[in-house]
C-alpha positions in Angstrom: 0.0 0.0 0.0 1.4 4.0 -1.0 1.0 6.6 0.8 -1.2 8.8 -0.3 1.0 11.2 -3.8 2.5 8.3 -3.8 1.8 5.9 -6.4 2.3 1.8 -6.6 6.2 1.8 -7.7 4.8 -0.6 -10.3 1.9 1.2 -11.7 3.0 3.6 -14.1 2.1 6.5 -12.7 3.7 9.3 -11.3 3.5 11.1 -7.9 2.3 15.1 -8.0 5.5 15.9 -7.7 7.1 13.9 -9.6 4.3 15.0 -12.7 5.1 18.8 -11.6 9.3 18.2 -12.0 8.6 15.8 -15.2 6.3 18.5 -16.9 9.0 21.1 -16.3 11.6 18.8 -17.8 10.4 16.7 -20.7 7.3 16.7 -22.8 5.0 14.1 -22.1 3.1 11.8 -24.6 -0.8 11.7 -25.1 -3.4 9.8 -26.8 -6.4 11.7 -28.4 -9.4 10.0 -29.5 -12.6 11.8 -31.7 -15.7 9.0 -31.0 -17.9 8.8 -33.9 -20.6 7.2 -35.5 -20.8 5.7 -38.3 -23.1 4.1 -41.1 -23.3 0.8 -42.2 -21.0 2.1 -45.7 -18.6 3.3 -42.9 -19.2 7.2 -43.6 -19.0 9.2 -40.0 -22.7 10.3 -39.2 -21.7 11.7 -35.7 -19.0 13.6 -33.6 -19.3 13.5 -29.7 -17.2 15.8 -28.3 -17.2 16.4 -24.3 -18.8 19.0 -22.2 -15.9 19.8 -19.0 -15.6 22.3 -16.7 -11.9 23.3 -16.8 -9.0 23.9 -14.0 -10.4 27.3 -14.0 -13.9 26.5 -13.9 -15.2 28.0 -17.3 -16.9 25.0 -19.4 -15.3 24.7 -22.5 -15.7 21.2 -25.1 -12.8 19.1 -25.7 -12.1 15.5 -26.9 -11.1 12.4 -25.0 -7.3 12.4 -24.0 -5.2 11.3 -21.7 -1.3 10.5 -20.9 0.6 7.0 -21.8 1.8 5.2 -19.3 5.0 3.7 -18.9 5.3 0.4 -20.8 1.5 1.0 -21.9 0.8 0.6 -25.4 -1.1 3.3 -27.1 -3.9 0.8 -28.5 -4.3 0.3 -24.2 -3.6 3.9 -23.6 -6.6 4.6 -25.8 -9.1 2.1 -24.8 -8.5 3.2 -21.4 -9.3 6.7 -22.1 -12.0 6.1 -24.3 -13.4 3.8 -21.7 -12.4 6.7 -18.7 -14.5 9.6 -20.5 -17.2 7.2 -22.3 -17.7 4.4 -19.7 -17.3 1.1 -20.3 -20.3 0.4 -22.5 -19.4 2.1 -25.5 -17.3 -0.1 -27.5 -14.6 1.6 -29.1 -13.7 0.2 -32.6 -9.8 0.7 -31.9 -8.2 1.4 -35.3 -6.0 -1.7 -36.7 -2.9 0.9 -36.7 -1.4 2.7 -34.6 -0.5 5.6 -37.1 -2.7 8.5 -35.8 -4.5 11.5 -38.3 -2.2 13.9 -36.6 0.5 14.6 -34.2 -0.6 17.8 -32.1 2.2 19.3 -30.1 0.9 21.4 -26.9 3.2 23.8 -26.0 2.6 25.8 -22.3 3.5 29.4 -24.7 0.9 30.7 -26.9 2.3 30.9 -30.5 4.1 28.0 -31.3 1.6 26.2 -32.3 -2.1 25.5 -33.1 -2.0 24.0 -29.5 -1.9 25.0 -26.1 -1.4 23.7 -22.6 -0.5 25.9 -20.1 0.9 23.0 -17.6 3.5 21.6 -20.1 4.8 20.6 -23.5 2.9 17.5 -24.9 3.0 15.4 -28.0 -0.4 14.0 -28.7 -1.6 11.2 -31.2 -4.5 11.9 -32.5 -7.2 9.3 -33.7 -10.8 8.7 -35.1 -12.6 6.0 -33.0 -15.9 4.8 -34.2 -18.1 3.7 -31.3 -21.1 1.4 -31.2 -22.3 1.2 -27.8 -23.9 3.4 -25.1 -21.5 6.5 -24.3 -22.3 7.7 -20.5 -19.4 10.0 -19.7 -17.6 9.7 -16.6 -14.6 11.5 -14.6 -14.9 15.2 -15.2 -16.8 15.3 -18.2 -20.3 16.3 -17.9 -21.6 15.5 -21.2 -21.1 13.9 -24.6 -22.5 15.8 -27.3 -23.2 14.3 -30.3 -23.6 16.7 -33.5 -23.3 16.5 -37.4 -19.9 16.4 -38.9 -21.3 19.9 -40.0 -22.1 21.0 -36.3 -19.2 19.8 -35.2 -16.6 21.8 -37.5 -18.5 25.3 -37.2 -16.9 28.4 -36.0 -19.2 28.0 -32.8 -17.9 24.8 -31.8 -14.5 25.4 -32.3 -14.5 28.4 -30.0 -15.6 26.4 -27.2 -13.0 23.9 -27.2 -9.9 24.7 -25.3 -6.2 24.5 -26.1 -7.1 24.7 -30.4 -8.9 21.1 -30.3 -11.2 23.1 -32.4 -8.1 22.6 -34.6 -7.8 19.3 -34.3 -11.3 18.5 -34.5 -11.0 20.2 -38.1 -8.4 17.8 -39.0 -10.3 14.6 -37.6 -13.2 15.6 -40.1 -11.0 16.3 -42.9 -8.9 12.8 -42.2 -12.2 11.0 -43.0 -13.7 13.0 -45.8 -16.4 15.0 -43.9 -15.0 18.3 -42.8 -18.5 20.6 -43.0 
């Protein structure tokens, strides 16, 4: 048993501290997953993007991310965020490669990039996940909204999502041939 910061030795994970130092020092790798729907000719029919209330306590959208653990692979790494933020009923479709739509690098300066964290520099792997089953978010999200590929690339949307997801987003559309 750990105390509590202080993770299993074997799990992974790293303490508060240990996060703090390690953002300070080296970027950290992500997964990002857009969930979608799909028709039986495999064309996406449906976004769902998630409804959070940030660290500062505006609500803003975003997508379902989440860090890689040591010795993880990212086909785990992403059923076990898409599983986190969508609950366990809602049977990703993992995608037979691992080669992502896009690499989106976060950087904690405004201006470098598309992308923005404020806690750190991040490289995340982006991927389009269809799902089949029931989505009933969990953690911090507050709600999946599912729109029209349409909906989801609109000027409207994309201002709500934090950190240029809205970005992102765009490209997950475009990768499959429905950018609105």
């Amino acid at each position: 048993m750990s105390s509590v910061g202080t993770p299993d030795p074997n799990s992974g994970w790293l303490s508060d501290e240990e996060l703090a130092e390690t953002r300070r020092r080296l970027p950290l790798l992500y997964v990002e997953a857009v969930p979608v729907r799909t028709d039986g000719m495999g064309t996406v029919t449906e976004v769902g993007v998630l409804l959070r209330a940030n660290a500062a306590g505006s609500i803003t959208r975003t997508l379902v991310s989440g860090r890689v653990m040591f010795g993880e692979t990212l086909r785990n790494a992403l059923y076990r965020h898409l599983e986190k933020d969508l609950g366990p009923m809602a049977f990703p479709q993992l995608p037979l490669s691992p080669v992502p739509f896009s690499v989106a690098e976060y950087f904690p300066i405004p201006g470098l990039s598309a992308y923005v964290d404020e806690r750190q520099h991040a490289v995340a792997l982006a991927y389009v996940v269809p799902v089949t089953g029931t989505c009933e978010p969990r953690q911090d999200a507050l709600e999946l909204t599912w729109m029209t590929p349409a909906e989801a690339s609109s000027p409207s949307i994309h201002a709500e999502m934090e950190g240029g997801r809205g970005t992102l987003l765009r490209q997950a559309l475009a990768s499959v041939g429905v950018l609105g």
